[in-house]
C-alpha positions, 0 to 999 in steps of 0.5 A: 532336397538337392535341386528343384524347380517350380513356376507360378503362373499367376505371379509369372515367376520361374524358380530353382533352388538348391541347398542354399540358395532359392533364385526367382526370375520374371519375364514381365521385369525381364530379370532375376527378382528374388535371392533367398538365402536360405541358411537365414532366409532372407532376401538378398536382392533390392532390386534383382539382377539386371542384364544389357541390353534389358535393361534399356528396352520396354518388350516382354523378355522369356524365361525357362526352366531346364534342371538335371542332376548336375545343375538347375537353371533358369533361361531369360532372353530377349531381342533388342528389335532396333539394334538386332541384338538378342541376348540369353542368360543362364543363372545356375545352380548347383548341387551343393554349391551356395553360389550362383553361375551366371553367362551372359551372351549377346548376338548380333542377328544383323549385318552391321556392326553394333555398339555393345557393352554386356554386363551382369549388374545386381542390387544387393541387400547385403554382402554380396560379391560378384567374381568375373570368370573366363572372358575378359571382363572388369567388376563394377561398384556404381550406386550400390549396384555390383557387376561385371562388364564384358570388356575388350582391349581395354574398353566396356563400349565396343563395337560386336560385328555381325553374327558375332557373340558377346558372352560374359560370366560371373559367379555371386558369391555370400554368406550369412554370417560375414559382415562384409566382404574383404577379399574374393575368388569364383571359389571363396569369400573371406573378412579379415578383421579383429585379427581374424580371417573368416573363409566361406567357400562355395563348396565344402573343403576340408583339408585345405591348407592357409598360407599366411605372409608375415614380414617375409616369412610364411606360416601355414595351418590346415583348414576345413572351410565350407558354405555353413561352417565358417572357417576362423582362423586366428593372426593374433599370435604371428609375429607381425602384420599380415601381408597376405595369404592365400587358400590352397585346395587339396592338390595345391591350386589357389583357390583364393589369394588376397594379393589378386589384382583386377587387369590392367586398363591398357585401351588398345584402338581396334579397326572399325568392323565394316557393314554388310547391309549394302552389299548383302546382295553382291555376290563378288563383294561378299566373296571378298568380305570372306577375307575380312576375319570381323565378317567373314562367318557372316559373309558366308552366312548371306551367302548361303541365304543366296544359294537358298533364294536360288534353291541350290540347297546342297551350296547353300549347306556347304556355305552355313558349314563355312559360316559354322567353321568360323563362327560356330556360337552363331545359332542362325548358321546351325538353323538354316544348315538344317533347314537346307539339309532337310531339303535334301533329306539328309537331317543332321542329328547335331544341327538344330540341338547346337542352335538350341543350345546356343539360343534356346528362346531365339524366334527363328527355332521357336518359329522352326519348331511351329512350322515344321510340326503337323497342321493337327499338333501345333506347339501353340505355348511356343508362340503364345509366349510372345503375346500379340508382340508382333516384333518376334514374328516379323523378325521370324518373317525377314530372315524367311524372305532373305532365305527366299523360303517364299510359302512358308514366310507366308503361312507364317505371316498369317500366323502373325496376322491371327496373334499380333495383327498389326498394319505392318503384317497386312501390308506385308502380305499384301506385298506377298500376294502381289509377288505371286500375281494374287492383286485381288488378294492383295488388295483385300489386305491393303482394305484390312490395313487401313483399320489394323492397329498402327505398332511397329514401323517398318525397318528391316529392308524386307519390310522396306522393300515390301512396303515400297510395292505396295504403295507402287501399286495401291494407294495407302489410307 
């Protein structure tokens, strides 16, 4: 067996595994719960793997599932409703591989600034190693908890501007048989003790070549190093004190060095990124928020939301491709370019697969996908996923009315009002019926919320908006 995937519905666990490694999500907890070695079998977790901003929050998180030959994978998202920030991660496996690949990204669905801090965190039985790789980010060690922290200019709290993503990487890395771990890279492991120096590596690698730094002079010796063999190697005949080594593949790349030394801490201050909730409206200020490169994409994404309001598909298009062309990891931009173009019958094949790429979980492509499919064949396990959660449908149901898609954020309202019913959705329906001139219809959703379970209050400004008309009209109970 080289990669598989399996889920137990009644445990509401998600499973891949390669070689290696066997690696369980749950969407309940919202996080990784399981790592199974499987050259020894036994669990390698005490309390999972933990991702910011789940961590602080009380929703549901979704998991999926995708595997191809080159790797499995397991999804997990989940939106921070008050901050608007919805974060994905992908823990991977692969083939041959005895590591796992983890990306965390966190969005900024809104238009103000919020405060962020995306970090990896994991609770390990064992030893364990995780490495960060390719964003900036710095390794932590807090009450037996190992992680990696997405930094900034120096700082681990910084401020993520709108439509803005945030993404850190890791890789864990461990062994069996190695009683600790004394030096590490993405790649390998090593534990230097007894005049010995123990390797693992992720992958097999024969042929490689250990370079070794005694009292200035360096010695070398080729080794074969792998993820079930250990390779040992023994100091005990140099001629001195080890003062470092280093572990060269075949074509001479380091792949792990005992002299690396974590970044410098240098905290560099950075202007304040402005918000554009007050001015979301404003056609001129956003024009010139076009020039502030912190909200540029975003400014022409509200654009665009502008030109949709006003039905002028063609301008609203070329705005999202503005947007795109600053900020293309923002999946909203490649979900509206759609929906504009399919407005104008010209479809691109590649708008939707980059939202779906970027944000697989995202309410907006879940909703997307319902609204557009045929009356006969709805894709009910999309939105069975959210339970009778009404955060998802109302956040679907905002950036709908901002887009001023008036029809299709009432059909999905009531679609909401059938899942989740909930005071806030009658009410916004009823503020939908009195835009359209409907009052007794709206005064029949006004009746059926006086007796709607009261869950969420309303905060996003559609919601707001919406409310401040009923009431300018009926008298709430």
């Amino acid at each position: 067996m080289r990669l598989s995937t399996s889920r137990d519905a009644d445990a509401g666990t998600w499973t891949i595994e390669n070689e290696f490694l066997r690696i369980s999500a749950s969407a309940g907890r919202g996080r990784i719960v399981s790592l199974v070695d499987k050259r020894d079998g036994k669990e390698k977790l005490q309390q999972g793997i933990g991702f910011w901003p789940a961590e602080e929050l009380e929703s549901t998180a979704l998991v999926a599932q995708q595997a191809d030959d080159e790797q499995a994978c397991l999804i997990l998202s989940g939106t921070d409703w008050d901050r608007r920030l919805t974060w994905h991660a992908w823990v991977s496996l692969a083939p041959g591989v005895a590591s796992v690949a983890v990306r965390l990204s966190v969005f900024n669905r809104g238009l103000s600034p919020a405060e962020c801090s995306p970090h990896i965190c994991v609770w390990p039985a064992g030893p364990m190693v995780v490495c960060p790789v390719r964003h900036a980010a710095e390794a932590f060690d807090v009450n037996g908890a190992l992680g990696v922290v997405g930094s900034t200019f120096g700082k681990r709290e910084w401020q993520l501007g709108p439509h803005q993503t945030a993404t850190v990487e890791a890789r864990i890395l461990l062994h069996p048989d190695l009683e600790r771990i004394d030096h590490a890279s993405e790649h390998a492991i090593a534990m230097m003790a007894n005049d010995e120096l123990t390797i693992a590596t992720a992958e097999a690698r024969p042929n490689h070549l250990l370079l070794v730094g005694v009292e200035g002079r360096t010695f070398d010796v080729k080794v074969d190093a792998g993820p079930t063999e250990l390779s040992v190697t023994s100091l005990a005949s140099l001629p001195g004190e080890i003062e470092a080594f280093q572990l060269r593949d075949n074509r001479g790349k380091v792949i792990l060095d005992s002299r690396a030394e974590e970044p410098g801490r240098e905290v560099v201050d950075v202007a304040p990124i402005p918000s554009l909730e007050a001015v979301v409206d404003d056609r001129a200020a956003l024009m010139s928020a076009e020039r502030l490169p912190s909200v540029a994409s975003a400014a022409a994404f509200a654009l665009g939301l502008q030109a949709m309001r006003r039905l002028r598909w063609s301008e609203a298009a070329e705005r999202f491709e503005d947007a795109a062309i600053l900020r293309g990891d923002d999946p909203l931009i490649w979900w509206a370019k759609n929906w504009c173009l399919r407005q104008l019958n010209e479809d691109n094949e590649h708008d939707l697969p980059n939202a779906h790429y970027l944000a697989p979980l995202d309410p907006v492509l879940r909703a997307d996908a319902y609204l557009s499919a045929p009356e006969d064949a709805k894709p009910e396990p999309l939105l069975d996923a959210w339970g009778a959660d009404p955060q998802p449908f109302l956040e679907v149901a905002d950036l709908l009315h901002d887009a001023g898609l008036i029809e299709a954020r009432a059909r999905w309202l009531e679609e909401a009002r059938r899942r989740a019913p909930c005071k806030l959705i009658e009410l916004l329906l009823a503020a939908a019926h009195l835009e359209q001139g409907r009052e007794l219809a709206a005064s029949e959703h006004v009746r059926f919320s006086a007796t709607a379970p009261d869950l969420v209050e309303a905060r996003r400004r559609s919601e707001v908006e919406g409310l401040a008309k009923v009431r300018a009209r009926f008298t709430l109970g």
